[in-house]
C-alpha positions in Angstrom: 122.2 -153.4 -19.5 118.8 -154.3 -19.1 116.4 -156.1 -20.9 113.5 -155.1 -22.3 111.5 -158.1 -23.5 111.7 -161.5 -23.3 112.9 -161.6 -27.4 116.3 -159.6 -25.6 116.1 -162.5 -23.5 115.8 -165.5 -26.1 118.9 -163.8 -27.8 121.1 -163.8 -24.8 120.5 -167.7 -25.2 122.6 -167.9 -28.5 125.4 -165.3 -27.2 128.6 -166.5 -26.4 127.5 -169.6 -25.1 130.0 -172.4 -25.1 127.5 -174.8 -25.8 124.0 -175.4 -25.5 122.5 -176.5 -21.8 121.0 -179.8 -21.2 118.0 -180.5 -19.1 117.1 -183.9 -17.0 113.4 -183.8 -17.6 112.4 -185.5 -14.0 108.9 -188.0 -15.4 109.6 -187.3 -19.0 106.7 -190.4 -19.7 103.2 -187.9 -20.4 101.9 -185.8 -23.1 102.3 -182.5 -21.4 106.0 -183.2 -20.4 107.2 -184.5 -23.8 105.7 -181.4 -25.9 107.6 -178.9 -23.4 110.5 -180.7 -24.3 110.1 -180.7 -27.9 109.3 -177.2 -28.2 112.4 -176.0 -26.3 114.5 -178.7 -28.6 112.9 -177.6 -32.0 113.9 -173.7 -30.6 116.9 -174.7 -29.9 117.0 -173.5 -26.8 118.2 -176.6 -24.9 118.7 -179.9 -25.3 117.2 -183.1 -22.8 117.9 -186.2 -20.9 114.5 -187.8 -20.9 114.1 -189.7 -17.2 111.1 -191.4 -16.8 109.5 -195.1 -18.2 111.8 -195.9 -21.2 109.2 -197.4 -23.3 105.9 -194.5 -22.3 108.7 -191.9 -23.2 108.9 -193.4 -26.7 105.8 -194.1 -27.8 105.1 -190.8 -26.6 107.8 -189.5 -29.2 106.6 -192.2 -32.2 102.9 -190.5 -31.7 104.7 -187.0 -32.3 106.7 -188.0 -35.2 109.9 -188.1 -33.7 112.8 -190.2 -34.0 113.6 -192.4 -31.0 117.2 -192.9 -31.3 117.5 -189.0 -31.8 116.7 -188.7 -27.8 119.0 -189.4 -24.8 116.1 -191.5 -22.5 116.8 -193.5 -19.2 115.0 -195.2 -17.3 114.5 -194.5 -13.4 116.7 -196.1 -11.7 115.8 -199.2 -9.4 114.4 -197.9 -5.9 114.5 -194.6 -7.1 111.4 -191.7 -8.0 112.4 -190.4 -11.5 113.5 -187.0 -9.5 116.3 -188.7 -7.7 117.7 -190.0 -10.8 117.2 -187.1 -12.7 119.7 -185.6 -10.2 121.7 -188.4 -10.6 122.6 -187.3 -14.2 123.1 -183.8 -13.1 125.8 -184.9 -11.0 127.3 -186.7 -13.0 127.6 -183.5 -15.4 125.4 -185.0 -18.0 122.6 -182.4 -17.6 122.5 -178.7 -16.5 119.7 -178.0 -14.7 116.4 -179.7 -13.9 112.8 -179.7 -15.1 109.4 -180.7 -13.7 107.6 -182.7 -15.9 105.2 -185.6 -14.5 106.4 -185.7 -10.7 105.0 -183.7 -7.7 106.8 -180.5 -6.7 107.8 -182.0 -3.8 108.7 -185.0 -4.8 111.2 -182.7 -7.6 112.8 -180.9 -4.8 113.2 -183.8 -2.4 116.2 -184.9 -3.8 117.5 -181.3 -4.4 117.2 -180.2 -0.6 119.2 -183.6 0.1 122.7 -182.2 1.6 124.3 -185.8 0.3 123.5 -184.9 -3.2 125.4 -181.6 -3.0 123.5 -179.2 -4.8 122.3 -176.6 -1.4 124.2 -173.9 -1.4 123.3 -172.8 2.2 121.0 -170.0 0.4 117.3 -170.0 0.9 115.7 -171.7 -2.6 113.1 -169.1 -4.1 111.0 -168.2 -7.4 112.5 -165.7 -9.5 109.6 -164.7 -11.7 109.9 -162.5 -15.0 107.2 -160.2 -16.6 107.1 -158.2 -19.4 104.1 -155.9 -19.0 102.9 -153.7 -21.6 102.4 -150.9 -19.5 105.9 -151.5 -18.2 108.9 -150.1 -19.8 111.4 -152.7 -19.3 111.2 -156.8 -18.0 109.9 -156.9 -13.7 110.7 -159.7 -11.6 108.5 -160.6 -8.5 109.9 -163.1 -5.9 108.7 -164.8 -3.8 105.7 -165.8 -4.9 105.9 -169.8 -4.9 108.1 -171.5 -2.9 108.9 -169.4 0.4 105.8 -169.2 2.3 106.9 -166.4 5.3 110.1 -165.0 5.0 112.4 -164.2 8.0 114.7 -161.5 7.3 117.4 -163.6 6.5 115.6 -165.9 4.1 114.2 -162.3 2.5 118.0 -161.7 2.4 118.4 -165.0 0.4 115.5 -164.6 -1.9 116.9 -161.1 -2.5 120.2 -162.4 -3.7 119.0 -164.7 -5.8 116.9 -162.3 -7.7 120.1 -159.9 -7.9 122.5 -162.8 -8.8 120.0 -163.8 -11.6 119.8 -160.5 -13.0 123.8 -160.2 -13.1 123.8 -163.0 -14.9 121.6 -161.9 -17.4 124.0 -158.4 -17.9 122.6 -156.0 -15.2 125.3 -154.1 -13.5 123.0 -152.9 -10.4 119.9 -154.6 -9.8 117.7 -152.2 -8.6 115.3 -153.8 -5.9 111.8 -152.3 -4.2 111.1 -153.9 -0.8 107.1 -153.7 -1.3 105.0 -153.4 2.1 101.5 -151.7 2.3 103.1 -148.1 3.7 106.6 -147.0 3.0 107.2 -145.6 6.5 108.9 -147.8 8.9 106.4 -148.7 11.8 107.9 -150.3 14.6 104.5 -152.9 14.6 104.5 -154.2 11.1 107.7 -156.8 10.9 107.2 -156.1 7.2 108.3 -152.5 7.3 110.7 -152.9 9.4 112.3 -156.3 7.6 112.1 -153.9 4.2 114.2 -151.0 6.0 117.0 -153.3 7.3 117.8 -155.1 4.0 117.9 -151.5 2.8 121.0 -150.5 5.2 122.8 -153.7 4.7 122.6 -152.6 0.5 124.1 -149.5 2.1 126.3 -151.1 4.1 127.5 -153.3 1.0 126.0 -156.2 2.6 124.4 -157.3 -0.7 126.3 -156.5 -3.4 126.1 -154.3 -6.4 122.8 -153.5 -6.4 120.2 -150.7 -5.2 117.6 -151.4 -2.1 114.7 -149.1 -1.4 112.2 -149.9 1.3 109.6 -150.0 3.0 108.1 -148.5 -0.4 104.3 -149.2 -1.6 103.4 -150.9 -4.9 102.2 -147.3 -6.1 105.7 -145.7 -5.2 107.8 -148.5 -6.7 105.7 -148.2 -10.3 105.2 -144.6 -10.6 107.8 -141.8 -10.6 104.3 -139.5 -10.9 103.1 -140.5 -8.1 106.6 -140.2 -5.6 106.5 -137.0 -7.6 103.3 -136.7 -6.1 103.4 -138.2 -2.9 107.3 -136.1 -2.4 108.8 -139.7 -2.1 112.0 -139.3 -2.8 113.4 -142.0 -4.8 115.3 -141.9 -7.9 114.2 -145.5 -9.0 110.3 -145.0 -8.9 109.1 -146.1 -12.0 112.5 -148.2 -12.8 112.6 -151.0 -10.2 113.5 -154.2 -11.6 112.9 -156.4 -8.9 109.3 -156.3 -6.8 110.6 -158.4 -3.4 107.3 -159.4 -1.6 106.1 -159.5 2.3 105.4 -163.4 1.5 103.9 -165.8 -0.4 100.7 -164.2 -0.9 101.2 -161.3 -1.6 104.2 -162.5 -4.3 101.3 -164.7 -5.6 98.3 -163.2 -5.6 100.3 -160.0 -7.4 101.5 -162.3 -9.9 98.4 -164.1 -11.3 96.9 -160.9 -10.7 99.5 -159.8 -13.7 99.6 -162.9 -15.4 95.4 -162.1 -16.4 96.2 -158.8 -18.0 95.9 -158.6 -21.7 98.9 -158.6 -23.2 101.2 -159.8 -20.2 104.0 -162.2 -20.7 105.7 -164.2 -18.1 108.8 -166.5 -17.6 110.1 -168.3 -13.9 112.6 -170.2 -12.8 113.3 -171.7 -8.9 116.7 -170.3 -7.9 119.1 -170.8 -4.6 120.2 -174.4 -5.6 123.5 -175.4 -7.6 121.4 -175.8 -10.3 118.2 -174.0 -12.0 114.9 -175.4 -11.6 111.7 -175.5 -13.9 108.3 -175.9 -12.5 106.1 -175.0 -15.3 102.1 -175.5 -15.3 100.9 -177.7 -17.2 98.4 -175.4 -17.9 101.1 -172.6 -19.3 101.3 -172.1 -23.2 104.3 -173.3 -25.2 105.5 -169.7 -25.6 105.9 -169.7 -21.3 107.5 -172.9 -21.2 109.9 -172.1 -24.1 111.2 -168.6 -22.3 110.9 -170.8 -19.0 113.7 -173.4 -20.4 115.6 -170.1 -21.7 115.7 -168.7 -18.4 117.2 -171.5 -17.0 119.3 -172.4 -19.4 120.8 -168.5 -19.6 121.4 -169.0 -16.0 123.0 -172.5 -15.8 125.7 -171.2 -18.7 126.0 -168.4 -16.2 127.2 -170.8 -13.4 128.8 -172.9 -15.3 130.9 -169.6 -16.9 
């Protein structure tokens, strides 16, 4: 299986799922945090603990027409940032995964990376980014381009996994993953080339799962099966990658927005590597990214859950 647009994806949310998935919505109390929620809920694509100032988060809801007593809200807890209790309600089962809404990104993941809270997994935490590109034939993730700033070969390992994990939650059977750098020959002076070639022989060695590694491959190789053709690269998965893994933040993030401004270009993220999915989106992003953002995440927490 593999998905071809993000409207394959919004179905997979209403497929056999036992129920739908909750989110604790970590400073639920301003405008831009309130609509994201009430767009996902009047999709149906998840439901919401609202954690933030009780009586903000309502009046926010009265000014939007809504129905107080229709919404779970809580208060932050006494000596606590609405993040920590937000994770509070996760462990206690009551919500699924976690979502950004008026808190700092740091101050969101300070309560994740705490090993008393329990939700590290010992894997490096990474953003697993989704793009449907109309001059692309099927849905491309790029990772990292937003949390891991440079990459060791065993946090490239991590951030690798969790793009293959994701994509096997989703219905792929075998991942197929391009380890970008700028030449796709090994050269014994760029770490990047060399980094790209060994998580290519532990895929070989079965190190990694089902899935398919190529690297050190260039962004030109990886997207075109003309141009292998032309270049004699041989590589039966030019042109049908479906995982870009970047040299490092930049690079993850500069390819990204570089995307992102295309005409035409849809996109969808998700922080992966913890117990639970994470949603950062921009306040800035329309309601369309924030809804397949939330269905992302949701898809994936069913998947753990499952």
């Amino acid at each position: 299986m593999e998905l071809k647009s993000f409207a394959e994806m919004l179905a997979l949310s209403g497929s056999g799922v036992k129920r739908k998935s909750i989110m604790a919505v970590a400073g639920a109390g301003k405008a831009a945090a309130i609509d994201a929620v009430l767009e996902a809920i009047d999709e149906g694509v998840a439901d919401a603990v609202l954690v933030g100032p009780t009586e903000d988060i309502k009046q926010l809801l009265r000014e939007r027409g809504r129905n107080v007593s229709d919404f779970n809200i809580v208060e932050t807890l006494p000596g606590q940032t609405p993040a920590d209790t937000a994770v509070e309600i996760i462990k206690q089962g009551e919500a699924d995964f976690l979502m950004k809404g008026s808190v700092e990104t740091s101050e969101l993941m300070r309560p994740v990376v705490k090993r008393e809270n329990g939700l590290r997994t010992g894997r490096t935490i990474s953003h697993v980014a989704f793009y449907h590109l109309p001059f692309y034939h099927k849905l491309i993730i790029t990772t990292d381009g937003g949390v891991c700033a440079y990459p060791d070969l065993n946090k490239k390992r991590d951030i690798l996994l969790n793009a293959v994990e994701t994509l096997h939650t989703l219905g792929y059977e075998t991942p197929k993953v391009a380890v970008l750098a700028c030449k796709e020959t090994v050269d014994n002076n760029m770490i990047e080339t060399l980094d790209a070639y060994e998580l290519k022989q532990m895929c070989e060695r079965g190190e990694l799962g089902n899935c398919f590694v190529e690297g050190p491959i260039s962004y030109d190789l990886a997207m075109s099966a003309d141009r292998a053709k032309l270049k004699k690269y041989a590589c039966p998965h030019s042109g049908n990658f479906d995982v870009f893994l970047l040299p490092n933040i930049h690079a993850g993030n500069i390819l990204g927005k570089c995307w992102e401004l295309m005409p035409g270009v849809e996109m969808a993220s998700y922080v992966a590597g913890a117990r639970i999915p994470i949603v950062l989106t921009s306040r800035a992003a329309p309601a369309e990214e924030r809804i397949r953002c939330v269905t992302l995440a949701g898809i994936v927490a069913s998947g753990k859950e499952g």
